[in-house]
C-alpha positions as CSV (number, residue, x, y, z in Angstrom):
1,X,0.0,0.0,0.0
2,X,1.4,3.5,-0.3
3,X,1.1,6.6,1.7
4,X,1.4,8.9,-1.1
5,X,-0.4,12.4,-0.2
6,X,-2.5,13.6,-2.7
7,X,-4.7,16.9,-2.5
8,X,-7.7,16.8,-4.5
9,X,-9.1,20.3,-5.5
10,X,-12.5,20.1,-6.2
11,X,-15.7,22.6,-5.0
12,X,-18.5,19.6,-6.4
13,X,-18.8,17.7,-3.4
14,X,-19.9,14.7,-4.6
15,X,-17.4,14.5,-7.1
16,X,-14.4,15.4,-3.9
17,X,-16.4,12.8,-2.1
18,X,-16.2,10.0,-4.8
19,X,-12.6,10.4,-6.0
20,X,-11.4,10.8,-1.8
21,X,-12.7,7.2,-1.6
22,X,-11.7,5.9,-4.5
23,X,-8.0,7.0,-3.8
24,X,-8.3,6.6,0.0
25,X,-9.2,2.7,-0.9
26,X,-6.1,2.5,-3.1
27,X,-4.0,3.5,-0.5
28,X,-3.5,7.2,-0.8
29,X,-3.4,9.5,1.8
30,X,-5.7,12.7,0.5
31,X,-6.7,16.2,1.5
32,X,-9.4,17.9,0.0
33,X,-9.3,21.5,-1.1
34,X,-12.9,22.9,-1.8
35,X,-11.4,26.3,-3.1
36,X,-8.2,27.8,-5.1
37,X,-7.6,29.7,-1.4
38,X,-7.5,26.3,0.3
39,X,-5.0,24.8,-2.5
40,X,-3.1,27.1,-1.9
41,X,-2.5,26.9,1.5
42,X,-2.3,22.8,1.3
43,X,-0.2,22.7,-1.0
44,X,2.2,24.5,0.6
45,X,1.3,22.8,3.8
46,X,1.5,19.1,2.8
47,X,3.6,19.5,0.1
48,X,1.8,16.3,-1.9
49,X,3.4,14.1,-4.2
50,X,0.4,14.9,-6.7
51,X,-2.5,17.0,-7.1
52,X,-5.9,16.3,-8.4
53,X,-6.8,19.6,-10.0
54,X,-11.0,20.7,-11.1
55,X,-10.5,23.6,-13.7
56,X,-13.7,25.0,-13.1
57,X,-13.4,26.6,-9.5
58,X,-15.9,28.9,-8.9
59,X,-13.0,31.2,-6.6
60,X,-10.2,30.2,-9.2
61,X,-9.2,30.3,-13.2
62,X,-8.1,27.0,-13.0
63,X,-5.2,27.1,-15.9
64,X,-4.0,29.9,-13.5
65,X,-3.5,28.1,-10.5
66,X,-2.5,24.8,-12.6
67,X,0.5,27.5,-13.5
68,X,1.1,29.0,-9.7
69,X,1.4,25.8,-8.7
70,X,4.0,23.9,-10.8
71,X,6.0,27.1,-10.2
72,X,6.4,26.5,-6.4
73,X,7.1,23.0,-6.9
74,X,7.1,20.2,-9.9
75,X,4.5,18.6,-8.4
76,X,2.6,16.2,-11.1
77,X,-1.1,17.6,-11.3
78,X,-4.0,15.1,-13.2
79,X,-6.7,18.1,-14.0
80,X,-10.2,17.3,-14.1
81,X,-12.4,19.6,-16.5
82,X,-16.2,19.5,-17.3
83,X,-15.4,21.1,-21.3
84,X,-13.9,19.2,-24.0
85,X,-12.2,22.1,-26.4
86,X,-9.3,21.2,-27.4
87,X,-8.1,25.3,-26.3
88,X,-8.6,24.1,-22.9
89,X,-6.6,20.7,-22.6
90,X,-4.0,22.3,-24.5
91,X,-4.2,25.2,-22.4
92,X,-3.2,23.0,-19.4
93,X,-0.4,20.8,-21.0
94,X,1.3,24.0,-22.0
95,X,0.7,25.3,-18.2
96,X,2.3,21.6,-17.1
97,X,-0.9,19.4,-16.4
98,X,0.4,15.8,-16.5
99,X,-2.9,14.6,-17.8
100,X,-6.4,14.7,-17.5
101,X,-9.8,13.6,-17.2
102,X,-13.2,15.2,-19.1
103,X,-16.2,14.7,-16.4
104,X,-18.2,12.8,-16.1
105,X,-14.9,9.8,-15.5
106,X,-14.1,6.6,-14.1
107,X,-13.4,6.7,-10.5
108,X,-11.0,3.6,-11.0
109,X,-9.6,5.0,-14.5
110,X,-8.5,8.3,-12.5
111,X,-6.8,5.8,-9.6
112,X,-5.0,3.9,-12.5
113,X,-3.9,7.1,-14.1
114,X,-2.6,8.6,-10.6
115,X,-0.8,5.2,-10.1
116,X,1.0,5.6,-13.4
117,X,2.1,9.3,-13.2
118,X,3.6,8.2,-9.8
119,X,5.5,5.5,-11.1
120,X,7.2,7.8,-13.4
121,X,7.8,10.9,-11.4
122,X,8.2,9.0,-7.9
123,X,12.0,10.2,-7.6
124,X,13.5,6.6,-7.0
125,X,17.2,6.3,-8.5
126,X,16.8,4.7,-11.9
127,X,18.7,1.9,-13.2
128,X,19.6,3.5,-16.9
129,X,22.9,3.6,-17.8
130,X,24.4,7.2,-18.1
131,X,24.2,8.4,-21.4
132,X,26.6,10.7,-23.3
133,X,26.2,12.4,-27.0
134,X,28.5,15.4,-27.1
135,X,29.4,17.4,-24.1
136,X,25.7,16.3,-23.1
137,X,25.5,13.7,-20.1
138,X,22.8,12.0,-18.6
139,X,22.3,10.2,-15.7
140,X,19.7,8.6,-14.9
141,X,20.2,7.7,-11.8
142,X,21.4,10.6,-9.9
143,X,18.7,12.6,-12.6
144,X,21.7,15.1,-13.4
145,X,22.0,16.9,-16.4
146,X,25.7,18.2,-17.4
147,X,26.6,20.1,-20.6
148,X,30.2,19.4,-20.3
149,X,30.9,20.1,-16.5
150,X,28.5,22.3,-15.5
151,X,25.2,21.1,-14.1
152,X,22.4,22.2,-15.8
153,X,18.5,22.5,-13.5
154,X,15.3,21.0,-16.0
155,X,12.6,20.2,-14.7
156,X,10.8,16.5,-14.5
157,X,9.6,16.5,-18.5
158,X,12.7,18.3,-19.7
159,X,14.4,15.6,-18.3
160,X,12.3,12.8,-19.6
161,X,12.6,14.5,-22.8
162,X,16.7,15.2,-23.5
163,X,16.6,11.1,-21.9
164,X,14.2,10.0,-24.6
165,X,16.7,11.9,-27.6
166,X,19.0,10.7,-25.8
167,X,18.8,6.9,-26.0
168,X,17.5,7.4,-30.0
169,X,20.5,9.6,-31.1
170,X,20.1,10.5,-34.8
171,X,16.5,9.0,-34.9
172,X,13.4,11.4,-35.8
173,X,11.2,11.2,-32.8
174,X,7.5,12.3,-33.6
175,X,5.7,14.4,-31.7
176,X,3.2,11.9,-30.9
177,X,5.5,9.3,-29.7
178,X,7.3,11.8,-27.3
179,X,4.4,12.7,-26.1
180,X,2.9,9.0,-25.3
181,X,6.5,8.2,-24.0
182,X,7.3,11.4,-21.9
183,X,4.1,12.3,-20.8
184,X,2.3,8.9,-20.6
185,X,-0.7,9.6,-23.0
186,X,-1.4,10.0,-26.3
187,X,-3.9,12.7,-27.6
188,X,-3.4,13.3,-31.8
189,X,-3.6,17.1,-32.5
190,X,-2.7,18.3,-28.9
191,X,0.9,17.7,-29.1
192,X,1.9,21.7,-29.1
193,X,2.9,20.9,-25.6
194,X,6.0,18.9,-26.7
195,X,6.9,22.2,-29.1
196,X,6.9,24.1,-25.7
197,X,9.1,21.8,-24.0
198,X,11.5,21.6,-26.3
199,X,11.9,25.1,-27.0
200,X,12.4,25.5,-23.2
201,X,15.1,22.7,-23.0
202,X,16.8,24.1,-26.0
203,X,17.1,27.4,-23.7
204,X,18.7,25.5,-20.8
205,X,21.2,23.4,-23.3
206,X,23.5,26.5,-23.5
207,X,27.1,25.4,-24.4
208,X,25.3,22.1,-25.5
209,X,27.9,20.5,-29.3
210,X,24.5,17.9,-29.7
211,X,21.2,19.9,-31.0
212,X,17.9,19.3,-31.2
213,X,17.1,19.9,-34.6
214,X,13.1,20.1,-36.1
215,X,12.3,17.5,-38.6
216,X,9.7,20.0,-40.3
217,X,6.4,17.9,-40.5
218,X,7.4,15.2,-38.6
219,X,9.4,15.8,-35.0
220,X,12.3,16.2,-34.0
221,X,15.9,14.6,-33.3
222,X,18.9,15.2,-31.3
223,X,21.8,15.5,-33.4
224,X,25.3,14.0,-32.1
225,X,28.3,16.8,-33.2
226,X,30.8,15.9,-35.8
C-alpha cells in the first residue's frame, strides 16, 4: 500500500467525495481543497506528491493556479475539466498538467492514471545507464543533467525529454511518440505541448555541441556533433 499524499481540488462535493474514496481505498493519503484559497494553503502545507486539480473553480481560473502551482514545486497535477475544447486541454499541458480527465470519468480510471504518473515521477534512482552524446550527459540515476561540466537544473519533463533523444540519437522522434513516451498519454492534435518543451530545454542546453534539430512535419531529433 502506499502513503502517497494527494490533494484533491475540487468545490463539487460529490465528485471530492467519490474520487477521496476511491483514492483513500487505493492506499492514498488525501486532503481535499474545496477552493483555489485552500489549495493554496495545502499545497504549501502538505507538500503532496500529486494533485488532483478541477478547472472549473468557482474562486479560481483554473489554468491559473495549474501554473502558480508547478512554479512553487514540480509537483505532477492530473486536472479534471467538465469542457472538452481542445483550447482548454492544450491550455493546461502548456501550463504543465500531467494529464487529464473530461467529467463525467471513471473513478478507477483516474486511480490507474494517478498510479501511473507516480511510477514515473516518484523520484527513486533509476537503473539507466548514463548516457553521453557530445558534451551532453545524462544520468539517470542521480537525474543530473551536465553540458560538459557544468550542471544544468530541468525540470521533470525536460528531463524525460533530453533522456528519450538521448537513447534514439540520430533518430526522428514524432511528436506523438514523445508525447505518449514522456508524458504517458497520447492525444493526436494536442501535441503543441511537446513544441513548448522543447523550446524550453533548448534554452537550458546553453554550451550544449549535440542539437535538437526540427524534422519539419514530422518531430524532431537530437543530433550528435561531428
Amino acid at each position: 500500500m502506499t502513503t502517497a499524499r494527494i490533494v484533491v481540488v475540487e468545490d463539487d462535493a460529490s465528485v471530492a467525495e467519490l474520487v477521496t474514496l476511491y483514492l483513500r481505498n487505493a492506499g492514498f493519503i488525501v486532503e481535499h481543497a474545496p477552493s483555489g484559497a485552500r489549495a493554496r494553503a495545502l499545497f504549501d502545507e502538505v507538500k503532496p506528491a500529486l494533485v488532483v486539480l478541477d478547472l472549473g473553480l468557482p474562486d479560481a481560473n483554473g489554468i491559473d493556479l495549474l501554473k502558480e502551482l508547478r512554479a512553487r514545486a514540480d509537483t505532477p497535477v492530473i486536472a479534471l475539466t467538465a469542457r472538452a475544447e481542445d483550447a482548454e486541454r492544450v491550455a493546461g499541458l502548456d501550463a504543465g498538467m500531467d494529464d487529464y480527465l473530461t467529467k463525467p470519468f471513471n473513478p478507477r480510471e483516474l486511480v490507474s492514471r494517478v498510479k501511473a504518473i507516480l511510477r514515473r515521477t516518484s523520484g527513486m534512482p533509476g537503473t539507466g545507464r548514463v548516457l553521453e552524446i557530445g558534451n551532453v550527459r545524462v544520468d539517470p540515476q542521480r537525474h543530473e543533467v551536465r553540458v560538459a561540466d557544468t550542471v544544468v537544473s530541468l525540470r521533470a519533463k525536460e528531463f524525460e525529454l533530453l533522456e528519450a533523444f538521448c537513447r534514439q540519437p540520430g533518430i526522428v522522434l514524432t511528436r506523438d511518440k514523445l508525447l505518449e513516451d514522456v508524458w504517458g498519454f497520447a492525444y493526436p492534435g494536442e501535441t503543441r505541448t511537446v513544441d513548448v518543451h522543447v523550446k524550453q530545454l533548448r534554452d537550458k542546453l546553453v554550451g550544449a555541441d549535440a542539437k535538437i534539430e526540427t524534422v519539419w512535419g514530422v518531430g524532431y531529433k537530437l543530433v550528435p556533433p561531428g
